[in-house]
C-alpha positions as CSV (number, residue, x, y, z in Angstrom):
1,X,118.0,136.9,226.0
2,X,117.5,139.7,223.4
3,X,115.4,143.1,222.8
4,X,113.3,141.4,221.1
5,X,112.0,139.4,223.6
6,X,108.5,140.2,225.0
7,X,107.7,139.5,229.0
8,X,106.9,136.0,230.3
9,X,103.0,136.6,230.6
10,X,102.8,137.6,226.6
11,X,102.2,135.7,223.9
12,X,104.6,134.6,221.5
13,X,102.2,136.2,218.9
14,X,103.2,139.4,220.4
15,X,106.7,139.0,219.6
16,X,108.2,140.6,216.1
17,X,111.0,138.5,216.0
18,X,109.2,134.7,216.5
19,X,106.7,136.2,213.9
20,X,109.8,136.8,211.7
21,X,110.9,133.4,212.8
22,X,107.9,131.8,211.4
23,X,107.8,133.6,208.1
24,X,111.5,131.3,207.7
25,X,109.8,128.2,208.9
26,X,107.0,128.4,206.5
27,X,108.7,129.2,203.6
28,X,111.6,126.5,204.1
29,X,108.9,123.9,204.5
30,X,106.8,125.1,201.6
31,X,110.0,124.9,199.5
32,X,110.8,121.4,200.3
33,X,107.3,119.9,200.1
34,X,106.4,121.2,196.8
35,X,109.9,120.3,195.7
36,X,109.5,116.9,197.6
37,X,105.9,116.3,196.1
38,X,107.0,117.1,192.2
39,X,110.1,115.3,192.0
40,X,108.2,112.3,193.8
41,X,105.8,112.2,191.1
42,X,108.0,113.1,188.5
43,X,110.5,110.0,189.5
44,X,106.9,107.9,189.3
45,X,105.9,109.0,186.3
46,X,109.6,107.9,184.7
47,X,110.1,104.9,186.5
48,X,107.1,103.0,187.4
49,X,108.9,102.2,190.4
50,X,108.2,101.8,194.2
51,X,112.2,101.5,194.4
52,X,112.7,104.2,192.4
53,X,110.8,106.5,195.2
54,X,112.8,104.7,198.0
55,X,115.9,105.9,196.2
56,X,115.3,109.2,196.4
57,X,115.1,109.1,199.8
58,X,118.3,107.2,200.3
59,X,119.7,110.0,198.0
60,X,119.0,113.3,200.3
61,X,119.7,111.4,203.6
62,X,123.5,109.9,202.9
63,X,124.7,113.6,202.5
64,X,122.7,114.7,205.3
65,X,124.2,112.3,207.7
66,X,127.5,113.3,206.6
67,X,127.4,116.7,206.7
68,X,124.3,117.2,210.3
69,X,127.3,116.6,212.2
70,X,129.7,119.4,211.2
71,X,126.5,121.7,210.5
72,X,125.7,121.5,214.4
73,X,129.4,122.8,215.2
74,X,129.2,125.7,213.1
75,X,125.7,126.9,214.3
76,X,127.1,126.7,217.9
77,X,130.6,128.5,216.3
78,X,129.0,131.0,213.3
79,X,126.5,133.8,213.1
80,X,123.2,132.0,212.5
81,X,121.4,134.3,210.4
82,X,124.2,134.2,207.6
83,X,124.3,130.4,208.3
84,X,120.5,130.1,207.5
85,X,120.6,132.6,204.4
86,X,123.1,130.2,202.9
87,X,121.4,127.3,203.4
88,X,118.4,128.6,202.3
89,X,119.7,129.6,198.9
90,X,121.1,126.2,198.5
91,X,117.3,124.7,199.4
92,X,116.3,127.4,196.9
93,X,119.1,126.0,194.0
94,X,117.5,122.0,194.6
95,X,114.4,122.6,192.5
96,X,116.2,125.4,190.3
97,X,118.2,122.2,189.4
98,X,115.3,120.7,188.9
99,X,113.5,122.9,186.7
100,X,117.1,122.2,184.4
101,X,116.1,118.8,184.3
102,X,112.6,118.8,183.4
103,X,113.0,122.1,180.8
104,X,116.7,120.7,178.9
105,X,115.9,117.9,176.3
106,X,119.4,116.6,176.7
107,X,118.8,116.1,180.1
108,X,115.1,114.7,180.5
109,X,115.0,111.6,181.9
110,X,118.4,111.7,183.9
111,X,117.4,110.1,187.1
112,X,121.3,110.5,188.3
113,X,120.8,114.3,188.1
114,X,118.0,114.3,189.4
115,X,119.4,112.2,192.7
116,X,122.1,114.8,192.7
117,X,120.1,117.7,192.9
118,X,118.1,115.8,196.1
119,X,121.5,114.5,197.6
120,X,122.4,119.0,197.4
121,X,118.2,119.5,199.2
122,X,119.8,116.9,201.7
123,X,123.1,118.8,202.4
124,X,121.7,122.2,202.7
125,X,118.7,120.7,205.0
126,X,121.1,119.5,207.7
127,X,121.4,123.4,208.9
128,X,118.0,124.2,208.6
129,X,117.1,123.0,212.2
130,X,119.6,123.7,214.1
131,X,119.8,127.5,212.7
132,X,115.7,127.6,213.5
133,X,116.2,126.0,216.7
134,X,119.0,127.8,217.6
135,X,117.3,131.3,217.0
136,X,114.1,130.0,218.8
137,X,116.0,130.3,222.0
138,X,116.8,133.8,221.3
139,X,113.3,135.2,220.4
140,X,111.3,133.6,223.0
141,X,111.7,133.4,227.4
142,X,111.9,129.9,228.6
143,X,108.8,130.5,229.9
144,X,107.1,130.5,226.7
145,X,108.8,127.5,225.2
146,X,105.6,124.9,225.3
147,X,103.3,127.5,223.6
148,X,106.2,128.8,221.4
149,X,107.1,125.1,220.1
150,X,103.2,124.0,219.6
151,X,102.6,127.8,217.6
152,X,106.2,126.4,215.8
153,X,104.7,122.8,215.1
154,X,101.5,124.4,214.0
155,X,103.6,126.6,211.3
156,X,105.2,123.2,210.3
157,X,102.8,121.4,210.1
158,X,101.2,124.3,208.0
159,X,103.6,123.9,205.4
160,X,103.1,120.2,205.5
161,X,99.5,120.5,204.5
162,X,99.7,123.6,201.9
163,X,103.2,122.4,200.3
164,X,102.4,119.0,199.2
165,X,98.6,120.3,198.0
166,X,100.3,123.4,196.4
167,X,102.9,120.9,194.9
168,X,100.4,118.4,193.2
169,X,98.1,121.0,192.0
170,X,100.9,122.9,190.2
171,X,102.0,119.6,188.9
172,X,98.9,118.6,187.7
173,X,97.7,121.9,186.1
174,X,100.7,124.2,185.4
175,X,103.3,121.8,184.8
176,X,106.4,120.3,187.0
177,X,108.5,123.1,185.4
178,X,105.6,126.1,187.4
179,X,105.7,124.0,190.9
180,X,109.9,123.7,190.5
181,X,109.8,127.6,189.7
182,X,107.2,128.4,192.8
183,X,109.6,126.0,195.0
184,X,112.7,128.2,193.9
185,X,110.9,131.6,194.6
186,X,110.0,130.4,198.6
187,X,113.5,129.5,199.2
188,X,114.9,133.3,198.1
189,X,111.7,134.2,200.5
190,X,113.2,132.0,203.3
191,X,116.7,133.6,203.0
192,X,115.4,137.0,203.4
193,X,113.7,136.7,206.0
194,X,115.9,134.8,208.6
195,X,118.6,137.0,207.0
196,X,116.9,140.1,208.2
197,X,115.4,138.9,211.1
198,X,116.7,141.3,214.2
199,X,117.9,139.1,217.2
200,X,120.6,139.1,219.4
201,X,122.9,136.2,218.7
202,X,125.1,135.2,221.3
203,X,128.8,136.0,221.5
204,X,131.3,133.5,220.1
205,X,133.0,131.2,222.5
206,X,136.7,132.7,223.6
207,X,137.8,129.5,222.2
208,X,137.2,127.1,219.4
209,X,137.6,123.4,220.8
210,X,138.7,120.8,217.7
211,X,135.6,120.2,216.0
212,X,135.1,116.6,217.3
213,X,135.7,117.1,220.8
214,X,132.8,119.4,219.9
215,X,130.6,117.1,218.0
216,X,131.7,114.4,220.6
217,X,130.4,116.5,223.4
218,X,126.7,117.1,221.8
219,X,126.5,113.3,221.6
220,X,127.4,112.6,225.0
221,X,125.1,114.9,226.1
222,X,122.4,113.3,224.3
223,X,123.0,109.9,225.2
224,X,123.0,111.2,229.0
225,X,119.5,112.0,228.6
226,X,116.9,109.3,228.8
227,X,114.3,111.6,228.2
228,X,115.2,113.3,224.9
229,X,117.0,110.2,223.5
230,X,114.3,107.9,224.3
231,X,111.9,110.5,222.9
232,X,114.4,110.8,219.6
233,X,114.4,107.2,219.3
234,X,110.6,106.3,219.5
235,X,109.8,109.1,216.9
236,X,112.7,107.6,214.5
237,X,111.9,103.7,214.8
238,X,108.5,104.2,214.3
239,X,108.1,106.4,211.4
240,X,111.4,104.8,209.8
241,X,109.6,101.3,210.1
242,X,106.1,102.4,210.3
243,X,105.8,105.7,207.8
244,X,103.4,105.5,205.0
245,X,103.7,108.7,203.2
246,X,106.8,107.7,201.2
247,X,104.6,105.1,199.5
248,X,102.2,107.5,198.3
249,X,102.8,107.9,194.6
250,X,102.7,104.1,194.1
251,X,99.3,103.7,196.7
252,X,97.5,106.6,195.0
253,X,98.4,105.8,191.4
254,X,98.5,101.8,191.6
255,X,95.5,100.8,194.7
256,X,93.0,104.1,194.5
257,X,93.3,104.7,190.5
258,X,93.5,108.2,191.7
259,X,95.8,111.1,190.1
260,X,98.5,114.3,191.0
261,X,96.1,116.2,192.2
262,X,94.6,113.5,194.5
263,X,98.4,112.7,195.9
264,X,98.9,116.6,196.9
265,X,96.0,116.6,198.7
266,X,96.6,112.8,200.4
267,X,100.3,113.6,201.3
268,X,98.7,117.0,203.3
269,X,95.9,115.1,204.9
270,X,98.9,114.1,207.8
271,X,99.7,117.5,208.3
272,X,96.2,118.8,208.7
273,X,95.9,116.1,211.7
274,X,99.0,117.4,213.3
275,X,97.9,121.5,212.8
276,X,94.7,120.4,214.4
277,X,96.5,118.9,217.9
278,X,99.3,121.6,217.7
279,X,96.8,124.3,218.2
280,X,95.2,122.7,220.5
281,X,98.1,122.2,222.8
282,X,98.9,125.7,222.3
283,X,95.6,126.4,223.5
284,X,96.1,123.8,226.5
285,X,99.8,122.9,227.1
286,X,100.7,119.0,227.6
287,X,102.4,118.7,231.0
288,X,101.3,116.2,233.1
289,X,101.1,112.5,232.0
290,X,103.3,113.9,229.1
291,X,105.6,110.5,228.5
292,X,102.1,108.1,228.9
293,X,100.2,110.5,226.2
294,X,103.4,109.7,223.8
295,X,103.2,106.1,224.1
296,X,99.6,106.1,223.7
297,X,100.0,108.7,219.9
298,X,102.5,106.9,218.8
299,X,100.9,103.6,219.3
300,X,97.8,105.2,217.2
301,X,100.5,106.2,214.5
302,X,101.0,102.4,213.9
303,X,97.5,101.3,214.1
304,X,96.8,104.2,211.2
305,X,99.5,103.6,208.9
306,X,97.6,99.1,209.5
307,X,94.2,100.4,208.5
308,X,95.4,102.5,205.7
309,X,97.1,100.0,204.3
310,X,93.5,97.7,204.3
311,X,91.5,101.4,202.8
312,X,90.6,100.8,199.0
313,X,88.7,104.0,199.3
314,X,89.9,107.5,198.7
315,X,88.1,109.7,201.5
316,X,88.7,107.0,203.7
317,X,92.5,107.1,203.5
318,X,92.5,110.6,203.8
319,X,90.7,110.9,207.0
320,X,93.0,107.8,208.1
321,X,95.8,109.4,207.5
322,X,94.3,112.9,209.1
323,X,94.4,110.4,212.5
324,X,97.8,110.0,211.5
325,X,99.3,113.2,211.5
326,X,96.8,113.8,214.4
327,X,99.1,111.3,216.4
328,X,102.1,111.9,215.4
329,X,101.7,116.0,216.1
330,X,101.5,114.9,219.4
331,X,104.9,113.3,218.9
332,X,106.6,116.4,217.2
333,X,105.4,119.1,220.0
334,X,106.3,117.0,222.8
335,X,109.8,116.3,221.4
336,X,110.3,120.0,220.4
337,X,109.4,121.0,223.9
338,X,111.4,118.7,225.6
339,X,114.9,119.8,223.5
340,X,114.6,123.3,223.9
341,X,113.6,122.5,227.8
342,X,116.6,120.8,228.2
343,X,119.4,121.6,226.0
344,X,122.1,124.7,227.0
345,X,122.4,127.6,224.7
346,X,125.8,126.7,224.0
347,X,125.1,123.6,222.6
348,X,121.4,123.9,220.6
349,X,123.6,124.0,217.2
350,X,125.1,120.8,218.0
351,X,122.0,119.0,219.8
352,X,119.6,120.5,217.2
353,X,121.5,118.5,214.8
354,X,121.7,115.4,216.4
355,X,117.8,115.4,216.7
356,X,117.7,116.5,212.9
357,X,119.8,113.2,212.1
358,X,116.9,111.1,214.4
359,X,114.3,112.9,212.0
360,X,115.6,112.5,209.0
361,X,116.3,108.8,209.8
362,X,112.8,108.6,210.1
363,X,111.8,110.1,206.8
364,X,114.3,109.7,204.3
365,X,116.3,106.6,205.5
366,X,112.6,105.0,206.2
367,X,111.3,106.2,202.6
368,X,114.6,103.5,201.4
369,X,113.1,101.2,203.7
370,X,109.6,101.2,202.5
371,X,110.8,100.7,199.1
372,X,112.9,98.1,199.8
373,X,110.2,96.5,201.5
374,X,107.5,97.4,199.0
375,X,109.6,95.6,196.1
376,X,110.1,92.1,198.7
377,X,106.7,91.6,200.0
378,X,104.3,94.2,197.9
379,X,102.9,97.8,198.8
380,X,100.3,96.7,200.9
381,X,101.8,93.9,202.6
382,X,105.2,95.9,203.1
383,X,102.7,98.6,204.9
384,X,101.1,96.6,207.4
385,X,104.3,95.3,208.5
386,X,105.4,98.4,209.1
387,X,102.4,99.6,211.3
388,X,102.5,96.0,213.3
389,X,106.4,96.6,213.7
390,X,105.6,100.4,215.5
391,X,103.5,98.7,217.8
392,X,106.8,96.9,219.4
393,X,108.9,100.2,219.0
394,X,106.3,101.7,221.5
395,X,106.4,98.7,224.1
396,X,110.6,98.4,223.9
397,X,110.4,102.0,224.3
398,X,108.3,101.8,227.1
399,X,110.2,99.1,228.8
400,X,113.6,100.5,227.9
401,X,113.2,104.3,228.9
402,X,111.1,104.3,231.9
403,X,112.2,108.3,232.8
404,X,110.2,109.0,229.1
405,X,107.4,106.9,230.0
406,X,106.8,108.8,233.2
407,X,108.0,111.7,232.2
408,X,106.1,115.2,233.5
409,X,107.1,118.3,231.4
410,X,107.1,120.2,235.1
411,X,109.9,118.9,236.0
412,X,111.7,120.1,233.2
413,X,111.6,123.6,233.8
């Protein structure tokens, strides 16, 4: 594996190199969010649109899908620390572009640029995963995978809570210009540290294959696994149909009166559900009955995101939405355990970004949907269609991929 890898029995805690690891994590995801949250409300605050949030979305995922594929290839093909020091100064160069923007009179205003400089956060995102996934598998023994993913999910979650809370109170105290700076100073931070961080990376294959035969290979790989790709599929269709969170600007400004500050702390509230069951399954790994617990979270996800929708109080909606996050954590850790479980060294560039594709169809693709939606039927109405429409995902699913459904994580070691 590597010399930084500590014996089976220790905890990943123990280990310099995942501790390094997470630093990355953290700071990538604090980067994003506060960028996420301040250009979010900064689009609302210009637009007054539900659509106009949708297209942001739309904006960071189209490059994303273009590039994920070829991203994969070269995190199988490249030294991934450089790979993940680039990428991280290009996150870091999204909200620098954005602090442009907001501080340029000339340019105030200029939604275009501003969809540009999401559509780069979208390009530069795309090796994010792989590279962290990729490295995961060098740090840690297989054997410390499940607790290694849930201390990884509890470290993104982390950053799902703090950044989005950090975002809207710099935005609504210090100004959009402060949270763009703060975003632009955690991205440098992320660069350093996977850029120093002292693994072992594995040699490069004797020969290159064309690129797609490569990328073609990952896919079929995928696609012969009815586990991962039903559990890839079930976390996509339901948060791209059934996500809420992309809505938040409009709910929190237009349906609870409330303000910046409020939508920082709302748009964390999902997070602090999923930090809550990721430490506790790295407390007390999910094995058996894995694939039944699954259906049961997700189908809680949709029966959330139907009584938020109905919520016209604040502390309400945030402790629905703690529920949530709370269901779909269990989602995230069980799909992170079952791709590093099953996916060859040789290939975690390539499936990592396959998954990352899946994920990103569920939160930025879906964030186009749900404005779509929101301008034909209404916010609300738009909303609980989306949590009644998760509900079916989970019994297709369930019908559809029976391995996933019965699926014990024992067997997968």
């Amino acid at each position: 594996m590597n010399d930084t890898a500590t014996a089976p029995a220790a905890s990943p805690l123990r280990n310099r190199g995942f501790l390094q690891l997470m630093v990355y994590r953290i700071c990538t995801m604090l980067c994003y969010q506060i960028a996420a949250v301040t250009v979010g409300w900064h689009v609302y605050e210009l637009t007054r649109s539900p659509f106009a949030l949708g297209m942001i979305g739309l904006a960071e995922v189209l490059p994303f899908f273009v590039v994920a594929p070829f991203a994969g290839y070269l995190v199988d093909h490249l030294p991934r620390r450089k790979l993940g020091a680039v990428a991280c100064l290009g996150l870091a160069a999204t909200p620098l572009l954005l602090l442009l923007v907001a501080r340029t009179p000339a340019l105030h205003g200029n939604l275009a640029l501003m969809y540009v400089a999401v559509g780069l956060n979208g390009i530069v995102r795309s090796f994010l995963g792989p590279v962290y996934n990729a490295l995961f598998a060098r740090v840690l023994p297989r054997e410390q995978f499940v607790r290694g993913a849930s201390l990884g999910s509890v470290v993104f979650q982390t950053g799902l809570v703090f950044g989005p809370a950090l975002g809207g109170a710099l935005t609504g105290w210090a100004g959009i210009e402060i949270a763009y700076l703060v975003a632009f100073l955690l991205g440098l931070a992320a660069a350093i540290a996977v850029f120093t961080l002292a693994v072992t990376e594995p040699p490069p294959p004797p020969q290159r294959e064309p690129i797609f035969t490569s990328i073609g290979k990952g896919l079929d790989f995928v696609f012969s696994q009815q586990v991962m790709l039903g559990a890839m599929a079930l976390d996509m269709f339901s948060v791209l149909l059934g996500g809420a969170v992309s809505m938040l600007p409009a709910f929190i400004k237009d349906i609870l009166h409330a303000g910046p500050e409020a939508f920082g702390m709302m748009r964390g509230m999902p997070a602090l559900g999923s930090i809550v069951v990721a430490l506790w399954l790295a407390r007390h790994p999910l094995e058996r009955h894995a694939g039944r617990v699954l259906m049961y979270a997700v189908s809680g996800f949709g029966l959330c995101t139907i009584a938020f929708a109905l919520s016209r109080n604040l502390w309400l909606s945030g402790a629905l939405l703690v529920l949530y996050g709370m269901c779909d954590g269990v989602s995230v850790v069980l799909r992170s355990t079952i791709l590093q479980l099953v996916t060859p060294d040789e290939m975690r560039g390539r499936v990592s970004s396959i998954n990352s594709i899946f994920i990103s169809s569920s939160n930025e693709l879906g964030a186009f949907y749900d404005g779509v939606m929101a301008r034909l039927l209404g916010l609300v109405p738009a909303i609980i269609t989306g949590g009644c429409v998760t509900l079916g995902v989970v019994g297709i699913t369930a019908w559809r991929a029976p391995k996933l459904r019965k699926l014990d994580l024992r067997d997968l070691h």
